[in-house]
C-alpha positions as a Markdown table, in Angstrom:
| # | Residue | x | y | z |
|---|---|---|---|---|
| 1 | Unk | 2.2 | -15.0 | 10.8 |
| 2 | Unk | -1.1 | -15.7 | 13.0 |
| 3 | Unk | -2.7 | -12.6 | 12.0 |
| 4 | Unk | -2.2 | -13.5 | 8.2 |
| 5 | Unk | -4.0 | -17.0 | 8.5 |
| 6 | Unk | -7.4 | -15.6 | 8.5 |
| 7 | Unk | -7.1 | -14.2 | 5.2 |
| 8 | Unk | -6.4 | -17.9 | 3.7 |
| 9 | Unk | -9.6 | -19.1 | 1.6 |
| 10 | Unk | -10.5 | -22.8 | 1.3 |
| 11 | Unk | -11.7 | -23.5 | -2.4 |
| 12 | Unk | -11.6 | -27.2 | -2.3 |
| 13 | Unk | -15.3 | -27.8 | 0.2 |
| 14 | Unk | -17.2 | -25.2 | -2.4 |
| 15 | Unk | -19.6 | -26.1 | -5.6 |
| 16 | Unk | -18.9 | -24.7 | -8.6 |
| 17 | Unk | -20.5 | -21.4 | -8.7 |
| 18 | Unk | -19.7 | -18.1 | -6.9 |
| 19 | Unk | -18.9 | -17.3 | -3.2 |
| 20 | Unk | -18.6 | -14.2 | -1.1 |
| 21 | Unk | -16.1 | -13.6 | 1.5 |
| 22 | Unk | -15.4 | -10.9 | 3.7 |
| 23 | Unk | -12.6 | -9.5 | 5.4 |
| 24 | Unk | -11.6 | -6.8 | 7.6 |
| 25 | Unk | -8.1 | -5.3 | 7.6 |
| 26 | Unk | -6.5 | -3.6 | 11.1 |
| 27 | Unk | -3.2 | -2.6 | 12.3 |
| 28 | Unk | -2.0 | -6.2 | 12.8 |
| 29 | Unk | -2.1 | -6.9 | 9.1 |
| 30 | Unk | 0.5 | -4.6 | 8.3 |
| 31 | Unk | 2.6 | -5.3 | 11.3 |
| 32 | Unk | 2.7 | -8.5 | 9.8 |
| 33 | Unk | 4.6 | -7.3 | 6.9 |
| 34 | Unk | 8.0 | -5.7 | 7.6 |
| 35 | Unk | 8.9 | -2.4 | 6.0 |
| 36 | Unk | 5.5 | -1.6 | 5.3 |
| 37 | Unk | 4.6 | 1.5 | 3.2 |
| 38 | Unk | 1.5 | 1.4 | 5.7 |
| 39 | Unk | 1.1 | 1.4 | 9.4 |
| 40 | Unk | -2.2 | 1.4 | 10.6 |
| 41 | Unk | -5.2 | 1.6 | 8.6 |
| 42 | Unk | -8.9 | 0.2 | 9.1 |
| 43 | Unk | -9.9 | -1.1 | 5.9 |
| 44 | Unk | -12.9 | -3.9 | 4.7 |
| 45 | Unk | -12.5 | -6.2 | 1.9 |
| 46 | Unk | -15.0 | -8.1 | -0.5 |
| 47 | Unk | -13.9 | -10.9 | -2.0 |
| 48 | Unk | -16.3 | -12.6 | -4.9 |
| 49 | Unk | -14.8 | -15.8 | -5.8 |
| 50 | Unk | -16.3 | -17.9 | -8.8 |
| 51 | Unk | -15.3 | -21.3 | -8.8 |
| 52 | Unk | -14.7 | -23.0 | -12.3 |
| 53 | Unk | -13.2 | -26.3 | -13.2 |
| 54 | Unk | -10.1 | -25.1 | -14.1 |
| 55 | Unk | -9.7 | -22.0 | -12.4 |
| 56 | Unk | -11.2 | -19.3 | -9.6 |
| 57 | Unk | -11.5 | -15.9 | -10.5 |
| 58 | Unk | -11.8 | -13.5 | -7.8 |
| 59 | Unk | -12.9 | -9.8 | -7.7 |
| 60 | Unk | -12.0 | -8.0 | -4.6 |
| 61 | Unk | -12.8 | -4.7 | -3.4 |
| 62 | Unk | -10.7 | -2.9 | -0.8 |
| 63 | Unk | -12.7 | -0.2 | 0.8 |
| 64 | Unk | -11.4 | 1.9 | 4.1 |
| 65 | Unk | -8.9 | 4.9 | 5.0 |
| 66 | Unk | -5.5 | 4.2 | 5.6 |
| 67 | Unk | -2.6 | 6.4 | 7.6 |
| 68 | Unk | -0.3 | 8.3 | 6.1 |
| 69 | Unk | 2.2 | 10.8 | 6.4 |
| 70 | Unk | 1.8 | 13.9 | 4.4 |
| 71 | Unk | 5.4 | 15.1 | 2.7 |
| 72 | Unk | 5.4 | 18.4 | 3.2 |
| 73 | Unk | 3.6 | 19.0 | 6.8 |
| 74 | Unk | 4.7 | 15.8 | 8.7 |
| 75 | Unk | 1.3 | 15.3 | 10.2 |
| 76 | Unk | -0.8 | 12.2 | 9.9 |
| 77 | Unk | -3.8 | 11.9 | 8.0 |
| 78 | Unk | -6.2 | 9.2 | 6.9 |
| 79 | Unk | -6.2 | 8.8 | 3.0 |
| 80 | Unk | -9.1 | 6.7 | 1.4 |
| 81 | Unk | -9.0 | 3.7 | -0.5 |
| 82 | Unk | -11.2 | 1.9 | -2.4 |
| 83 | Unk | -9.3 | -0.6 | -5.1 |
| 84 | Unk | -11.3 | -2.8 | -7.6 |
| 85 | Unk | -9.1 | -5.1 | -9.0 |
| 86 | Unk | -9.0 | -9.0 | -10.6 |
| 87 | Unk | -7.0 | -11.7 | -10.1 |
| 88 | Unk | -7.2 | -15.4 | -11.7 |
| 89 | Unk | -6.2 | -18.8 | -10.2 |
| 90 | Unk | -5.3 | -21.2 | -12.8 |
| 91 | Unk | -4.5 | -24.8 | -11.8 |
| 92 | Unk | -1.6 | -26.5 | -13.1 |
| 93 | Unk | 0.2 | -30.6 | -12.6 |
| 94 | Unk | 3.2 | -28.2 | -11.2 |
| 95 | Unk | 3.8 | -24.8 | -10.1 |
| 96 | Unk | 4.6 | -22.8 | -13.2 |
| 97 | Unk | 5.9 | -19.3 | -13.0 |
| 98 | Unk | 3.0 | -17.3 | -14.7 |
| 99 | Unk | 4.1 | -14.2 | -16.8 |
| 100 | Unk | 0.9 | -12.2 | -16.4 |
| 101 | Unk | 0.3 | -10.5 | -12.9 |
| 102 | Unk | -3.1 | -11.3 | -13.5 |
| 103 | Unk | -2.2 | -15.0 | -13.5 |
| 104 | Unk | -1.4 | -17.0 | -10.3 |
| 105 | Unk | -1.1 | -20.6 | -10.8 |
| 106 | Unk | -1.3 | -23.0 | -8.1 |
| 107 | Unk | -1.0 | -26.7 | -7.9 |
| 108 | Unk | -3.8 | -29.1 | -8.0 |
| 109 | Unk | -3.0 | -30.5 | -5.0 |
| 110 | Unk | -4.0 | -27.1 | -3.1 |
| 111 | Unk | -7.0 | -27.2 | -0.6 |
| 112 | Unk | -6.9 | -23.1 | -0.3 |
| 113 | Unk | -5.4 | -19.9 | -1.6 |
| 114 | Unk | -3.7 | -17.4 | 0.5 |
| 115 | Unk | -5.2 | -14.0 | -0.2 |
| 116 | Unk | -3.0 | -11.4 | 2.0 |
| 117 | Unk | 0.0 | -10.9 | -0.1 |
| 118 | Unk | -2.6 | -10.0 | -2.9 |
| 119 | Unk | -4.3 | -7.5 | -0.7 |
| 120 | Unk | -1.1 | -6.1 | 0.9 |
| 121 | Unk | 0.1 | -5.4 | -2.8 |
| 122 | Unk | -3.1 | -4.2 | -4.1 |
| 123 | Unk | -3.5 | -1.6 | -0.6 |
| 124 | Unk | 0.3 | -0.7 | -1.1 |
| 125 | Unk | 0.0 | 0.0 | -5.0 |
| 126 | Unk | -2.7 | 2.3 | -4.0 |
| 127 | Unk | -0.8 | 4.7 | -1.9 |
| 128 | Unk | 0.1 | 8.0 | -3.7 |
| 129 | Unk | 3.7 | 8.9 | -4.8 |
| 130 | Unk | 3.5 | 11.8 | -3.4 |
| 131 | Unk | 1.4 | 11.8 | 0.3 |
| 132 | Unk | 0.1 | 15.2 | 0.9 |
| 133 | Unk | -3.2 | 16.4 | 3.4 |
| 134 | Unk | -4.7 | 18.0 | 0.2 |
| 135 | Unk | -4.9 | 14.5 | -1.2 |
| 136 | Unk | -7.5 | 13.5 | 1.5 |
| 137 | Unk | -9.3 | 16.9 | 1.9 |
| 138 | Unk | -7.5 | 18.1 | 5.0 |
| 139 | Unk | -5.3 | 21.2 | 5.2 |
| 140 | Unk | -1.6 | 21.2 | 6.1 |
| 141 | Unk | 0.0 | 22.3 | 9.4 |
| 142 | Unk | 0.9 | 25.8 | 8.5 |
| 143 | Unk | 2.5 | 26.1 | 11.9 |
| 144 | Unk | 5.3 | 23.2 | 10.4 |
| 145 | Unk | 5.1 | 24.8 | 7.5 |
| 146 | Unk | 6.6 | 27.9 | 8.7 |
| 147 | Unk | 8.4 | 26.4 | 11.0 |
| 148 | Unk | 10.2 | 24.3 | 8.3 |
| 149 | Unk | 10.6 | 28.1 | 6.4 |
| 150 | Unk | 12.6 | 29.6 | 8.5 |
| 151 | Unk | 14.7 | 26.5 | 9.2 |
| 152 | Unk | 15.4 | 26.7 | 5.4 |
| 153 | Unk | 16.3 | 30.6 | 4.9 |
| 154 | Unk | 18.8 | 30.7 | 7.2 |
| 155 | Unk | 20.9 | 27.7 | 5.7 |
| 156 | Unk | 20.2 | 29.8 | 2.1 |
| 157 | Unk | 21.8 | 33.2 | 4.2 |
| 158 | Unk | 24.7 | 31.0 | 5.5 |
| 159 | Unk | 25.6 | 29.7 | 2.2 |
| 160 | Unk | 25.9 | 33.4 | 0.6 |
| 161 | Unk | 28.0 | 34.2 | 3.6 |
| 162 | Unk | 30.4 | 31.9 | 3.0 |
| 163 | Unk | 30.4 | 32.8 | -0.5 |
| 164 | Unk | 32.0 | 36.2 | 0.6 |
| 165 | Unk | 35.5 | 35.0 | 1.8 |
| 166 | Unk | 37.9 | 38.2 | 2.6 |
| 167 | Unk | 40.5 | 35.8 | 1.5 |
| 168 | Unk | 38.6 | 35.4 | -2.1 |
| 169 | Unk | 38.5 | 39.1 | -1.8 |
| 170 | Unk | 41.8 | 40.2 | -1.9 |
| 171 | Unk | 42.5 | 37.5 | -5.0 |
| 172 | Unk | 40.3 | 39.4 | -7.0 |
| 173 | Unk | 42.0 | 42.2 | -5.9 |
């Protein structure tokens, strides 16, 4: 996972105190991940990291547009994102399994802290239910739209077709 080792942070060189790091985000990231909610996006992340005895806390912001597919029209659109969100190292003899999602706890032993799980999660958490163009601003295809309309009525006449059986008929009969 080349393009993933850019996104690893080494805590162990820095005073106490805080740091900024910055990131940027492009196709290859996701590629990285298989079965990706997300394809392609071009997104930049801020990463304030301060460095305690015990612990790092670090507040990232993800900022960008990411593709999508909109459910109803098919057509690709970019959708924005911009995610806030905290996350606290704890340090720990052994790993422990922490509880809180908050909470990752690392061993002492660590010289630096992979961040692009965390963003992955935090980008994919942030991608609607439901993708519609309205959702970005844009308006849907209305040429798919009606194409996908009168894909649908037809199946709706065929069903009441069959519905009329002349065998069915002459039982009622």
């Amino acid at each position: 996972m080349k393009p993933l080792k850019q996104f690893s942070i080494p805590f162990t060189g820095l005073k106490i105190g805080t740091h900024q790091f910055d990131f940027e985000i492009d196709n290859s990231f996701f590629d990285a991940f298989e079965y990706s909610l997300v394809k392609s996006g071009d997104l930049k992340v801020d990463v304030e990291l301060d460095k305690q005895e015990t612990m790092l806390i670090l507040k990232i912001r993800v900022r960008g547009t990411i593709k999508l597919d909109c459910d109803k029209c098919l057509a690709e659109f970019d959708y924005p994102v911009d995610v806030r969100e905290r996350q606290i190292v704890k340090f720990a003899e052994d790993e422990l399994e922490s509880d809180d999602l908050e909470i990752i706890v690392l061993n002492k032993k660590e010289s630096s802290l992979d961040i692009a799980e965390i963003l992955y999660e935090f980008i994919n958490v942030s991608v609607p239910y439901i993708k519609l163009c309205e959702q970005a601003g844009a308006t849907c295809d209305q040429e798919m739209i009606a194409r996908l309309e009168s894909l649908a009525n037809p199946a709706q006449q065929e069903e009441t077709d069959n519905d009329a059986d002349p065998r069915w008929e002459a039982l009622k009969n």
